[in-house]
C-alpha positions as CSV (number, residue, x, y, z in Angstrom):
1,X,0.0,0.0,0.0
2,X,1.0,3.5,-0.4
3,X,-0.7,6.5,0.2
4,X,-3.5,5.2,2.7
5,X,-6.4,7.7,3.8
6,X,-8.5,5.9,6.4
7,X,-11.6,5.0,4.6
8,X,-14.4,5.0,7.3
9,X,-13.6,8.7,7.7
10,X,-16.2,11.0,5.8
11,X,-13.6,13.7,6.2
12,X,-10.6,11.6,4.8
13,X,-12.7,9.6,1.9
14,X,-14.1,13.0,0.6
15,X,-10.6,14.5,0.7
16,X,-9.5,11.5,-1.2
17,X,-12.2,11.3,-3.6
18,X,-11.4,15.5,-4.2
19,X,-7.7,14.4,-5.1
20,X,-8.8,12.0,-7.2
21,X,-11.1,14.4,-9.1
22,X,-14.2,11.9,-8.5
23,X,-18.1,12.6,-8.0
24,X,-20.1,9.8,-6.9
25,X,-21.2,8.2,-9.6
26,X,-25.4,7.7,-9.0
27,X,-25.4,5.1,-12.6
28,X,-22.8,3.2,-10.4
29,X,-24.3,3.2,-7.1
30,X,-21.3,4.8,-6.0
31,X,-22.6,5.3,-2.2
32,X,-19.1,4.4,0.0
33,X,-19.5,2.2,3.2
34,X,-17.7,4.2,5.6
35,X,-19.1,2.6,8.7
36,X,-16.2,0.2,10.2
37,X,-18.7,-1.5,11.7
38,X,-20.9,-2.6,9.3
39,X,-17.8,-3.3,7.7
40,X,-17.1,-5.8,10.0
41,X,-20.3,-7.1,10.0
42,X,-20.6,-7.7,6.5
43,X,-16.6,-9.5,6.3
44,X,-17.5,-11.7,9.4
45,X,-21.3,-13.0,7.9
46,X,-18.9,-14.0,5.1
47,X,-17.1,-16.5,7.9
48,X,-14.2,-16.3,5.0
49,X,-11.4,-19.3,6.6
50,X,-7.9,-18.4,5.5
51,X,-7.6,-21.0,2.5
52,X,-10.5,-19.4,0.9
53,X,-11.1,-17.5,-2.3
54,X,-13.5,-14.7,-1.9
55,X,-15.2,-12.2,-4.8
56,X,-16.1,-8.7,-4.4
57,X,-18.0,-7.3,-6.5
58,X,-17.9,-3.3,-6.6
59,X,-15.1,-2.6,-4.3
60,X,-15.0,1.1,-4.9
61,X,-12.2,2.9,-2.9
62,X,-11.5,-0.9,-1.0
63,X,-13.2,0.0,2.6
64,X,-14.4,-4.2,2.8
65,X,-11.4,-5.4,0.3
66,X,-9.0,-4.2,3.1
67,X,-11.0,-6.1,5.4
68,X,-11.0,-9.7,3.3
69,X,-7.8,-9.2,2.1
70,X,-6.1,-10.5,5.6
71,X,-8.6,-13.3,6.1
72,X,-9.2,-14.5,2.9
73,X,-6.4,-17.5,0.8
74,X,-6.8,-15.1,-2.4
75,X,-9.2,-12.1,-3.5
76,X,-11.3,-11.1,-6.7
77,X,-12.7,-8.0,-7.5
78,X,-15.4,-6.8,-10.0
79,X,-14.6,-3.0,-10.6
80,X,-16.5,-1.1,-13.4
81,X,-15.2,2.6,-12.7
82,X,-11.5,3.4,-14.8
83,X,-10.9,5.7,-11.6
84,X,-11.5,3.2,-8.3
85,X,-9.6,0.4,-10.4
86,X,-6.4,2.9,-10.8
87,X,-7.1,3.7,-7.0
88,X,-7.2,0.0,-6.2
89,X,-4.4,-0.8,-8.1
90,X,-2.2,1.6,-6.1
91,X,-3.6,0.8,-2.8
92,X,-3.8,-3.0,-3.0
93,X,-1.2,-5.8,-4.2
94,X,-2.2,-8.9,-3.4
95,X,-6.0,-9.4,-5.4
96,X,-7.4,-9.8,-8.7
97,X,-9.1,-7.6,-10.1
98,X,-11.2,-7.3,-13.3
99,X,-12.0,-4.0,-14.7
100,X,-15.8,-4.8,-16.4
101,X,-19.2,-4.6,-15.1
102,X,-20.4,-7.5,-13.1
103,X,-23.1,-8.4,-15.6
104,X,-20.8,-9.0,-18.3
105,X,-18.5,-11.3,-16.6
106,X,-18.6,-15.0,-16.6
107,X,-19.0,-15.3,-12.7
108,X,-19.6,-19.3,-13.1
109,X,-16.1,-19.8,-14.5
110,X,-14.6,-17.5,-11.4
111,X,-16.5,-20.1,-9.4
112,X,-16.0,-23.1,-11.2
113,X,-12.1,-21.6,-10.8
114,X,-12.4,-22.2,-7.1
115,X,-14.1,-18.9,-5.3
116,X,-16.3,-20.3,-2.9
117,X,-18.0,-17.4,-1.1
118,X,-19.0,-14.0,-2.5
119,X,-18.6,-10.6,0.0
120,X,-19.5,-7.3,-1.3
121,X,-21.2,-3.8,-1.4
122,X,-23.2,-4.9,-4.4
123,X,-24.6,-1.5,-7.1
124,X,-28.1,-1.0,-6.2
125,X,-29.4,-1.0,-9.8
126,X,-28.7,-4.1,-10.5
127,X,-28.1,-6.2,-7.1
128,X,-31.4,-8.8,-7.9
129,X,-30.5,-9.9,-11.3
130,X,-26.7,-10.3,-9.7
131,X,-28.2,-12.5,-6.8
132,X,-30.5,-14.6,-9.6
133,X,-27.4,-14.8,-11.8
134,X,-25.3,-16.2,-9.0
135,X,-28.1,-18.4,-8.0
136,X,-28.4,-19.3,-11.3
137,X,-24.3,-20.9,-11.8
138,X,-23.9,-24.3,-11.9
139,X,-20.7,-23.5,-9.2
140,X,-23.2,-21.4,-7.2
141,X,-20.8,-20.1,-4.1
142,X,-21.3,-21.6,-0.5
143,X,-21.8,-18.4,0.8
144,X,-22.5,-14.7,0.1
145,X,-22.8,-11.8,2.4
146,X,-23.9,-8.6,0.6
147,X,-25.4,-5.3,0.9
148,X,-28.7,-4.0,-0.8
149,X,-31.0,-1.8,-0.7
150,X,-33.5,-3.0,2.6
151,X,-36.5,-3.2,-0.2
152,X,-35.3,-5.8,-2.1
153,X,-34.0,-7.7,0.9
154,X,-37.4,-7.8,2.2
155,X,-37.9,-9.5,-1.0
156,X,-35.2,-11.4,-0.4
157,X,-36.1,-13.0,2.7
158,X,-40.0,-13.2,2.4
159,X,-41.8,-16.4,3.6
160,X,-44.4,-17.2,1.4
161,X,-47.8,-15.4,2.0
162,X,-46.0,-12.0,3.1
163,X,-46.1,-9.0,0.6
164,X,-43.1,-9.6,0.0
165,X,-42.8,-12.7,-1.4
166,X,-41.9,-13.0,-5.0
167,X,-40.2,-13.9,-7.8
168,X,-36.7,-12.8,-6.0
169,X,-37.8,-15.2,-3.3
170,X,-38.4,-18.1,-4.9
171,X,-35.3,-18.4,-7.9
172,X,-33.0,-17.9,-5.0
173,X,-34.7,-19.9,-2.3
174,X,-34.5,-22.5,-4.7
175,X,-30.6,-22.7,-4.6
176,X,-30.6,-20.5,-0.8
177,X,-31.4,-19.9,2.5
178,X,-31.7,-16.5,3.0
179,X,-31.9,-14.0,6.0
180,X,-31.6,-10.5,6.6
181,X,-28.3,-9.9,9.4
182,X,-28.5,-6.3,9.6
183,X,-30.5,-2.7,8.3
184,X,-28.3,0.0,7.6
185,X,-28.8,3.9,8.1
186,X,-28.3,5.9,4.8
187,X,-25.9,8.1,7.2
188,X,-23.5,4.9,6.9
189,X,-22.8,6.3,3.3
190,X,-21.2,8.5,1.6
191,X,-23.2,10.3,0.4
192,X,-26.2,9.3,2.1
193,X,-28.5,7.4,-0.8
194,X,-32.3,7.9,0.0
195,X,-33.1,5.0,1.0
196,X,-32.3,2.3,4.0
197,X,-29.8,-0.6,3.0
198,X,-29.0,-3.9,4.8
199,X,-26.6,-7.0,5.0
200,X,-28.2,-10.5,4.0
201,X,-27.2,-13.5,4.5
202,X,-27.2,-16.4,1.4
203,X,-26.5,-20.0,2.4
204,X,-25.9,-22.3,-0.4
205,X,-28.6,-25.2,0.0
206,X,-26.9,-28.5,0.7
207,X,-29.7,-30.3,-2.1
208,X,-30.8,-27.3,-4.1
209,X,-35.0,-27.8,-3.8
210,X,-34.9,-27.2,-7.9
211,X,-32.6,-29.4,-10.0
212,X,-30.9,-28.1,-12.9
213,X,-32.6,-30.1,-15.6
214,X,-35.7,-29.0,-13.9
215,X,-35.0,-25.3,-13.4
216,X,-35.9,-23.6,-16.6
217,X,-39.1,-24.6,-16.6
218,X,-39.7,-23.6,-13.3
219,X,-38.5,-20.1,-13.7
220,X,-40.6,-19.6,-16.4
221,X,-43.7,-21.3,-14.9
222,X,-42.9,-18.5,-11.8
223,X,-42.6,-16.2,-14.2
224,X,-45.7,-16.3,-15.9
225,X,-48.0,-16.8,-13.1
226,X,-46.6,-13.9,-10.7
227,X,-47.2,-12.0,-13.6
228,X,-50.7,-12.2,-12.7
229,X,-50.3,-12.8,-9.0
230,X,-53.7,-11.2,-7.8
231,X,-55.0,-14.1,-9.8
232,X,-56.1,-17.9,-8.7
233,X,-53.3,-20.3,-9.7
234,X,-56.1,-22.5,-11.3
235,X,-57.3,-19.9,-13.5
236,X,-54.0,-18.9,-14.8
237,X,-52.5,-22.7,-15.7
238,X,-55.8,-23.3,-17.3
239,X,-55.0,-19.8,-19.5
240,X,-51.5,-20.7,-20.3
241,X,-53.1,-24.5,-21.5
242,X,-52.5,-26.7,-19.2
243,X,-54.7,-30.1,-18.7
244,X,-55.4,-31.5,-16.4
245,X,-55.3,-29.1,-14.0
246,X,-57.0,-29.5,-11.1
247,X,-55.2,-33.0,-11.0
248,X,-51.9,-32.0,-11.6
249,X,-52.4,-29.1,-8.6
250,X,-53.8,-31.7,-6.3
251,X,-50.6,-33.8,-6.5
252,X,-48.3,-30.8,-5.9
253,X,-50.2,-29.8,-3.0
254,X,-51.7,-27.0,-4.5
255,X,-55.3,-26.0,-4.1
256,X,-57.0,-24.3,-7.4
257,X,-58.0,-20.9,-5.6
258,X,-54.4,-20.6,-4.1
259,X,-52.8,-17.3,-5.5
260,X,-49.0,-17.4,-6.4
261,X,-47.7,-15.6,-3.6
262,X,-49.5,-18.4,-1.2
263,X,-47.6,-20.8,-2.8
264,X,-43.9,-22.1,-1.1
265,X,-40.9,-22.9,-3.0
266,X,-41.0,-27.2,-2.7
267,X,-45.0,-27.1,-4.1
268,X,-43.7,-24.3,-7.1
269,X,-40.7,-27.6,-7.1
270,X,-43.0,-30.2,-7.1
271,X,-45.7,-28.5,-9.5
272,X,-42.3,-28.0,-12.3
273,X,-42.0,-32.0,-11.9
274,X,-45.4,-32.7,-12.6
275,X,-45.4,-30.4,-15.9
276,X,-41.9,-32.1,-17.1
């Protein structure tokens, strides 16, 4: 490392991010961490061990990366932003890092390569399709502890029958067990975004409750009938042409005036079996 501006102080990270001639970036989700103890919070959920290789995805000026960097066997980051990647560059040594957006990267081979848990401040924009797309791998990571906006981890974490409970819910309850760990402030950023953030919590199912051969069909199924969740589930399988249905609902569990968002994640399972 060598110049080294103490990154949980507002005074010292806008002093840095003068000198580097930088505005937050609101298309990024630039909104720096600067509370050490979230920090903390969000490097222990990882529970990285020290053989371990750990991504990061939107490391911005490195306020988590200097706090996986001791723990963690080896380090990846996903940086976006020409300016924090020369700035991480110059702080950091020992870490990968990838200058591209997150969404363009092939994060199964980074998994398949041997990165087994996921920590990171993730860009608010685009933080649910990155959790589906992770989900999604076929070298899905044991672990991830990330921040996003406290909206869509409601979403996140939803049992079925809550408001909540969605199409978020269900593609990565499939794969993970989800829980919310901690709601952050907006005055933990800088600046301050308008909304309330938190850390969640994604444990990798030991047997996924979706196989892969299976899973296709039973995104799309989800799909297509939250798209008319105020709707009985009878109703809209018998629209989309399926026969028999009361049958096939009965053996999944399922009764005909149930509405999507009643429905848990094995009977959704169970239904996509019956339809294959």
């Amino acid at each position: 490392m060598t110049d080294t501006p103490r990154l949980t102080s507002p005074k010292e990270v806008r002093a840095l991010l003068e000198k580097l001639g930088h505005r937050p970036n609101k298309g990024l989700g630039q909104n720096f961490l600067i509370d050490a103890n979230i920090l903390d919070i969000i490097a222990n959920t990882a529970e990285i061990q020290p053989s371990e290789s750990v991504l990061e995805i939107g490391p911005g000026l490195g306020a988590l990366t200097e706090r996986i960097l001791p723990r963690a066997g080896s380090v990846t980051c996903i940086e976006k932003d020409p300016t924090m990647v020369k700035y991480l560059k110059s702080r950091f040594s020992e870490f990968t890092l990838i200058e591209s957006d997150a969404l363009d990267v092939d994060l199964d081979a980074l998994f398949a390569g041997g990165i087994t848990k996921v920590a990171a401040n993730l860009p608010y924009s685009v933080a649910s399709r990155l959790m589906v797309d992770i989900a999604e791998c076929a070298h899905r990571p044991e672990l991830m502890s990330l921040t996003i906006q406290k909206e869509v981890a409601d979403r996140l974490v939803s049992p079925e029958g809550s408001k909540h409970y969605g199409i978020l819910s269900i593609l990565t309850g499939a794969f993970y067990k989800n829980t919310l760990v901690k709601k952050i402030s907006p005055t933990c950023f800088l600046p301050p975004p308008k909304v309330w953030s938190a850390v969640v919590k994604m444990e990798r199912r030991e047997v996924p409750i979706v196989g892969n051969a299976d899973y296709p069909m039973f995104k799309n199924l989800v799909k297509s009938c939250f798209s008319q969740r105020r709707k009985q589930i009878g109703t809209i399988l018998k629209k989309l042409g399926v026969s028999p249905v009361d049958d096939l609902l009965a053996d999944a569990g399922i009764e005909h005036s149930e509405r999507p968002e009643r429905i848990d994640i094995e009977r959704w399972a169970a239904l996509t079996r019956l339809l294959s």
